[in-house]
PAZAPA-4460 file (N, C-alpha, C; in steps of 0.05 Angstrom, whole numbers, plus 32768, in hexadecimal, padded with zeros to 4 digits):
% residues 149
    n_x    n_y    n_z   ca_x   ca_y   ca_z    c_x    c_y    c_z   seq   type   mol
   7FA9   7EA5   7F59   7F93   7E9E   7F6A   7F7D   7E8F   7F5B     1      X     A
   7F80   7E85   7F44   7F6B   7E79   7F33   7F65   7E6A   7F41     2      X     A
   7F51   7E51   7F3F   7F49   7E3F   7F4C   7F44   7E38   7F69     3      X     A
   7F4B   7E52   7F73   7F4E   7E55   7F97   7F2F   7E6D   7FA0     4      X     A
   7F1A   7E5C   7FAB   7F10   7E70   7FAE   7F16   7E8B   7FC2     5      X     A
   7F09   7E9F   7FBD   7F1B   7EC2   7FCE   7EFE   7EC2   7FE9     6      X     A
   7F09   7EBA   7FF5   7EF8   7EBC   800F   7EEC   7EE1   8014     7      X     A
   7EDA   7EE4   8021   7ED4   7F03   802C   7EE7   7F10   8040     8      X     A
   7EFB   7F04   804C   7F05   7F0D   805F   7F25   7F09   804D     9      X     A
   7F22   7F0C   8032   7F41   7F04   802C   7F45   7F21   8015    10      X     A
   7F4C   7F2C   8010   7F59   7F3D   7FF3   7F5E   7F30   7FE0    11      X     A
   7F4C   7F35   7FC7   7F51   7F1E   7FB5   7F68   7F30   7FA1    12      X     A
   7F72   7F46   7FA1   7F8C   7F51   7F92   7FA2   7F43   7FA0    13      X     A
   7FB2   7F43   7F8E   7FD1   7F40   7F8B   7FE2   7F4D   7F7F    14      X     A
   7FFF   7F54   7F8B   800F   7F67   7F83   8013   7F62   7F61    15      X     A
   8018   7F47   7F5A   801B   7F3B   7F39   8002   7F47   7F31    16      X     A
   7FF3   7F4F   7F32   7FDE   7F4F   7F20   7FD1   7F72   7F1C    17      X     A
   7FC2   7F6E   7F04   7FC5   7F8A   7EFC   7FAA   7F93   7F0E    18      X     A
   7FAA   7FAE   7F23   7F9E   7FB0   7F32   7F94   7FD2   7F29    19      X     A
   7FA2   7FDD   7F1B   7F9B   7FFD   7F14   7F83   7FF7   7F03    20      X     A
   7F73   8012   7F05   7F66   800F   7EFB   7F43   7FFE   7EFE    21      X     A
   7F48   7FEF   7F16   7F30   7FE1   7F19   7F1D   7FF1   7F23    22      X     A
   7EFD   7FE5   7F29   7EEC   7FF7   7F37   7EF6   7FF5   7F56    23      X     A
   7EFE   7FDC   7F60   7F09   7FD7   7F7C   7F1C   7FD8   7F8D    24      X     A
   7F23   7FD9   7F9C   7F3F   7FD9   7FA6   7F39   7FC8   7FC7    25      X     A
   7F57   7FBA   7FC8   7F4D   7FA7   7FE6   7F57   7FBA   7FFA    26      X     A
   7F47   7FC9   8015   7F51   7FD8   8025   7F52   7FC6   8046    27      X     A
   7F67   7FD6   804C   7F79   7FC9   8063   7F7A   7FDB   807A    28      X     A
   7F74   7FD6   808F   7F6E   7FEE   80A9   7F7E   7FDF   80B9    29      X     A
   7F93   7FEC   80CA   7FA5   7FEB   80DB   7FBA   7FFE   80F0    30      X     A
   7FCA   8004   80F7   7FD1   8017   80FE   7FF0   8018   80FD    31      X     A
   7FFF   8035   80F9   801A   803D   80FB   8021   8027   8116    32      X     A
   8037   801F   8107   8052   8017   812A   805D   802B   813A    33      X     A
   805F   8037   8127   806B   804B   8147   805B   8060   8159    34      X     A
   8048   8069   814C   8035   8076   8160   8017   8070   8164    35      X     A
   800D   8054   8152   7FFB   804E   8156   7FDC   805A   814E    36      X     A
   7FE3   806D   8135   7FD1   807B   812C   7FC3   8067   8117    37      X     A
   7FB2   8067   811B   7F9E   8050   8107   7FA3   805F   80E4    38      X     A
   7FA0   8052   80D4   7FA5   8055   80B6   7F94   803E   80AC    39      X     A
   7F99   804A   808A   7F81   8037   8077   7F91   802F   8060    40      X     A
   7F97   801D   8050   7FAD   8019   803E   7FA3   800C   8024    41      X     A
   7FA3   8011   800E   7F9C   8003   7FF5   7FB9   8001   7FE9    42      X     A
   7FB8   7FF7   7FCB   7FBF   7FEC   7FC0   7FC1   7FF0   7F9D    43      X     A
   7FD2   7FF2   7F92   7FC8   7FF0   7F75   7FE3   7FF0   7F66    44      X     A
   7FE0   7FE8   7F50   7FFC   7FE5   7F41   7FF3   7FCD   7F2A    45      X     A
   8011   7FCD   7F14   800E   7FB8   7F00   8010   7FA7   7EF3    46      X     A
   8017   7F96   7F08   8022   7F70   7F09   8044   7F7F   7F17    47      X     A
   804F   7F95   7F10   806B   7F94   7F12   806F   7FAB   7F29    48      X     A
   8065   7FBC   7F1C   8067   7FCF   7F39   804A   7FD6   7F45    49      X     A
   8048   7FE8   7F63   8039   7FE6   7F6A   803F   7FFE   7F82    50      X     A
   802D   800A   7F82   802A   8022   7F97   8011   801D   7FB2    51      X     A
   801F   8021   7FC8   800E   801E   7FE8   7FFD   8041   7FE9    52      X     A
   7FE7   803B   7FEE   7FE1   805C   7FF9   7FE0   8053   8019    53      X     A
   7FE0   8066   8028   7FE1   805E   8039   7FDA   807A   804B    54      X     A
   7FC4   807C   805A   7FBD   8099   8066   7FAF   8091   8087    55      X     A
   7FAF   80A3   809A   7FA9   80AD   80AC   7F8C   80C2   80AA    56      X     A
   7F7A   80C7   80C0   7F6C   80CD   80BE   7F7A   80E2   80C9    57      X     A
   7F8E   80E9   80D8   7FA0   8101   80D5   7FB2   810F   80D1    58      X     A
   7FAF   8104   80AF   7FC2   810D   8099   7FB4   811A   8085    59      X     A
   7FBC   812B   807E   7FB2   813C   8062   7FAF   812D   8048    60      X     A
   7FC4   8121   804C   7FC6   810F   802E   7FD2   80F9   8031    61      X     A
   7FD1   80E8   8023   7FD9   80C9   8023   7FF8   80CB   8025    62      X     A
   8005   80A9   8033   801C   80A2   8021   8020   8098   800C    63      X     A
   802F   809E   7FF3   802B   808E   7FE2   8049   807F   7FE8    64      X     A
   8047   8064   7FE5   8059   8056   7FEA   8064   8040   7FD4    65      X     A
   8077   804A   7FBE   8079   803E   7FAC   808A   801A   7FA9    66      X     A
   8081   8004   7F98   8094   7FEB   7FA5   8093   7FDD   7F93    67      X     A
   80A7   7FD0   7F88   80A6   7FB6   7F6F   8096   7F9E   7F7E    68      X     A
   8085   7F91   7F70   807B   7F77   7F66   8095   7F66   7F67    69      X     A
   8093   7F58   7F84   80A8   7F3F   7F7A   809B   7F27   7F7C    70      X     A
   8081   7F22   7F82   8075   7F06   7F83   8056   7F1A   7F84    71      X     A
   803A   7EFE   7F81   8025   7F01   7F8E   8021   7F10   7FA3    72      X     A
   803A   7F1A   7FB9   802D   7F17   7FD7   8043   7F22   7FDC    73      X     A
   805B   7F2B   7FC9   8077   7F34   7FE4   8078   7F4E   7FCE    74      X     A
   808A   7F6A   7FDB   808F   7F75   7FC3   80A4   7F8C   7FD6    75      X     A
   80B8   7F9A   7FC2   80D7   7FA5   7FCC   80C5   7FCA   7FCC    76      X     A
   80C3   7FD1   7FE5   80CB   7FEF   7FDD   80DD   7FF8   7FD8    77      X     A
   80D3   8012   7FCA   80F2   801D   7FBC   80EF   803B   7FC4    78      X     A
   80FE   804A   7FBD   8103   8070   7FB5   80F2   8076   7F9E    79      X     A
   80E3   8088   7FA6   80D2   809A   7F8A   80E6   80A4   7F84    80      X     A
   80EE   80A2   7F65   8100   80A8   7F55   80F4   80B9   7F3B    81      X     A
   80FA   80C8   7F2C   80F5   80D3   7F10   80ED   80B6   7EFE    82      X     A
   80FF   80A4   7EF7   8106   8094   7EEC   8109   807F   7EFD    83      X     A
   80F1   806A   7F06   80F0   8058   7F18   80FD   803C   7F0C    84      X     A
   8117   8039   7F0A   8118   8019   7F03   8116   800A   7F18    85      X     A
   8107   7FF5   7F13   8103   7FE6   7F2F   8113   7FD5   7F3B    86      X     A
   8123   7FCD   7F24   8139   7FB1   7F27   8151   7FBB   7F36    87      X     A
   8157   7FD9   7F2E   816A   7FDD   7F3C   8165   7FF2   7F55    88      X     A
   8156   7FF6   7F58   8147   8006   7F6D   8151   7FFC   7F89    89      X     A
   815B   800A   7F99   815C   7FFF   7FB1   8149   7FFF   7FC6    90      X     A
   814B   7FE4   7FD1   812A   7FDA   7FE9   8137   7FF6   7FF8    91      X     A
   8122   7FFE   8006   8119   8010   8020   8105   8007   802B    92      X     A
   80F7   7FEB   8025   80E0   7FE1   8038   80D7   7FC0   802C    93      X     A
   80C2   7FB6   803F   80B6   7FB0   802A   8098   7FAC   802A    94      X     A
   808E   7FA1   801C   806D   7F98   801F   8067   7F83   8019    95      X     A
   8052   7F7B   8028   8042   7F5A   8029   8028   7F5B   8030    96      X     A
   8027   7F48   8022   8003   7F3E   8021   8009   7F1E   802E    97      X     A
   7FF6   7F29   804A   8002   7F0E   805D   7FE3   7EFC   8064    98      X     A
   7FE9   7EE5   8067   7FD2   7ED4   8076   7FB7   7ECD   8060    99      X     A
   7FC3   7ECD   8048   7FB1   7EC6   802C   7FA7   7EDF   8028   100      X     A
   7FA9   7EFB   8026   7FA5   7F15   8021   7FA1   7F23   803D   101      X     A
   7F9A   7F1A   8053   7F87   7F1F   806E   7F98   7F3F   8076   102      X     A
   7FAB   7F3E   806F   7FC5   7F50   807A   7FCA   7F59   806A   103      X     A
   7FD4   7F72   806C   7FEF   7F84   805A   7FFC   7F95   8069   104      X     A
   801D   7F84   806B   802B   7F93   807C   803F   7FA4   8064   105      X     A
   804A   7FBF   806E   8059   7FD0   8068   806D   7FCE   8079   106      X     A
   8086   7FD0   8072   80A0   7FCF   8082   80B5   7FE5   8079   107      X     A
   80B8   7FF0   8081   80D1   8010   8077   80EE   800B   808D   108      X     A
   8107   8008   8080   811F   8013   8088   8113   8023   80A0   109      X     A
   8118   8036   8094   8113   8057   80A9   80F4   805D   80A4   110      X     A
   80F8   8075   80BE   80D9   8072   80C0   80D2   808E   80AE   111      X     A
   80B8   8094   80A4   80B3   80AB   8093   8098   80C0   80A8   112      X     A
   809E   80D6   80A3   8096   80EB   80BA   8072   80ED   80AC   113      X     A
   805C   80ED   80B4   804C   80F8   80A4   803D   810F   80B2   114      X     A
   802B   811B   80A5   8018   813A   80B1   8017   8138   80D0   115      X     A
   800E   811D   80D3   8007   812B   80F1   8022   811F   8106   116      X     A
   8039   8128   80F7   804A   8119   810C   8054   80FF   810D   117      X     A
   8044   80F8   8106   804B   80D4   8110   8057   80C5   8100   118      X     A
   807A   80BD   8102   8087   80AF   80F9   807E   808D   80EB   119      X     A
   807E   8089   80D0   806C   8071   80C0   808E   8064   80C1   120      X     A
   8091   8048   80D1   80A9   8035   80C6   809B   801B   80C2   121      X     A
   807D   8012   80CC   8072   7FF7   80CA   8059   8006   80C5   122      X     A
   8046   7FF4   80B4   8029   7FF1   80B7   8025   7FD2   80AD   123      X     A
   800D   7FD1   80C5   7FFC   7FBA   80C7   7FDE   7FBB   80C4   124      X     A
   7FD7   7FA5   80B2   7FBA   7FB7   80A6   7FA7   7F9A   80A8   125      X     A
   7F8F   7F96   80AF   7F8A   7F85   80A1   7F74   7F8E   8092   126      X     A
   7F6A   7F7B   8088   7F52   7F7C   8069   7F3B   7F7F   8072   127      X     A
   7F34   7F93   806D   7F0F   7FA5   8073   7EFB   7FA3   8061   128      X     A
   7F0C   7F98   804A   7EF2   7F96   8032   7EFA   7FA3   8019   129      X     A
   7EE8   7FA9   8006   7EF7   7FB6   7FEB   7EE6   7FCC   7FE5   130      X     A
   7EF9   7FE9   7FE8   7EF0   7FFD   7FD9   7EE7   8008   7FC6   131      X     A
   7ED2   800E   7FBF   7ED2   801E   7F9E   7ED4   8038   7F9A   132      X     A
   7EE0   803A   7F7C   7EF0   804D   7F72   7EDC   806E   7F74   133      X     A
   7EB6   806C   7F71   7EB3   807A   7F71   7EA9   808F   7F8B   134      X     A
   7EBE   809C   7F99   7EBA   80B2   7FA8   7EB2   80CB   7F9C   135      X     A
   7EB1   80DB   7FB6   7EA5   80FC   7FA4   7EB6   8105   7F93   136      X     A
   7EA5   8112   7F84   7EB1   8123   7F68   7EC3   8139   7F72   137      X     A
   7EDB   8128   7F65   7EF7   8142   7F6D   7F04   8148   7F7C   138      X     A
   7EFB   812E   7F94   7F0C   811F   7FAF   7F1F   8118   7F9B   139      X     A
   7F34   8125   7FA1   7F54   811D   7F99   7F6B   811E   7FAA   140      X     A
   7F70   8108   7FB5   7F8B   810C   7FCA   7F9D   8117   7FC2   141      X     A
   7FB2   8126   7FD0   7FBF   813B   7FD3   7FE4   812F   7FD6   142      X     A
   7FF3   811F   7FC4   8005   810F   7FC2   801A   811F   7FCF   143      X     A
   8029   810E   7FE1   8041   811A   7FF6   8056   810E   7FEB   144      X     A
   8071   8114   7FE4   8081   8109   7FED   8088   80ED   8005   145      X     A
   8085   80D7   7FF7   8088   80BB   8009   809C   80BC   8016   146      X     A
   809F   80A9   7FFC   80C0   8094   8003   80D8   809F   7FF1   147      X     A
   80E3   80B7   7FF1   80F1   80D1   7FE0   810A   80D4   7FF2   148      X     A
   8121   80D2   7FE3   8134   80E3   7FEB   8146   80EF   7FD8   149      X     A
***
């Protein structure tokens, strides 16, 4: 994205790029496909791989949705594994950063069950702005089982 200015209405992250660790994160509000429960989705990972959180305001805890880096803007979900190789990992979804960042869609094979019921096989998000890292002391999400079998 060098030389391209990052508009306010755009996410200036990219899956290539090292995103852990920053003060910011680009967040994405949209809702589940199949039952239409609104959700909030970030982003983070390190030029190669890259993890979706992805939560409900009636869910206990996030999804974490793990996915290789295959371009700027496209990237392969995979299986949380012990030992994640990515190359040979098989897709179960995928993710995109659509419309110059404006979007981040999630795409799953099968769909995944979360707290309150509601089956996750699509999310559609678009870009609300950029989060910072510092929330209350010792707000720690509560990690589920994603994309596991």
């Amino acid at each position: 994205m060098a030389g391209s200015p990052v508009r306010a209405d755009e996410c200036p992250r990219r899956f290539d790029q090292l995103t852990t660790g920053l003060p910011d994160a680009c967040v994405f509000v949209g809702r589940y496909s199949s039952c239409g429960d609104e959700a909030v989705a970030l982003f983070a990972g390190d030029g190669t791989a890259l993890v979706v959180s992805l939560s409900s305001p009636a869910t206990a805890a996030p999804l974490f949705i793990p996915a290789q880096a295959l371009s700027a803007t496209e990237g392969k979900v995979v299986l949380w594994k012990p030992d994640l190789e990515l190359k040979q990992a098989p897709a179960v979804g995928s993710v995109s950063l659509e419309d110059n960042g404006r979007r981040l869609v999630v795409r799953l094979k099968s769909a995944l069950p979360t707290a309150s019921g509601c089956a996750v096989q699509e999310f559609i998000g678009q870009f609300a702005g950029m989060a910072t890292a510092d929330g209350p002391a010792g707000a720690q999400p509560q990690p589920i089982a994603a994309v596991a079998r």
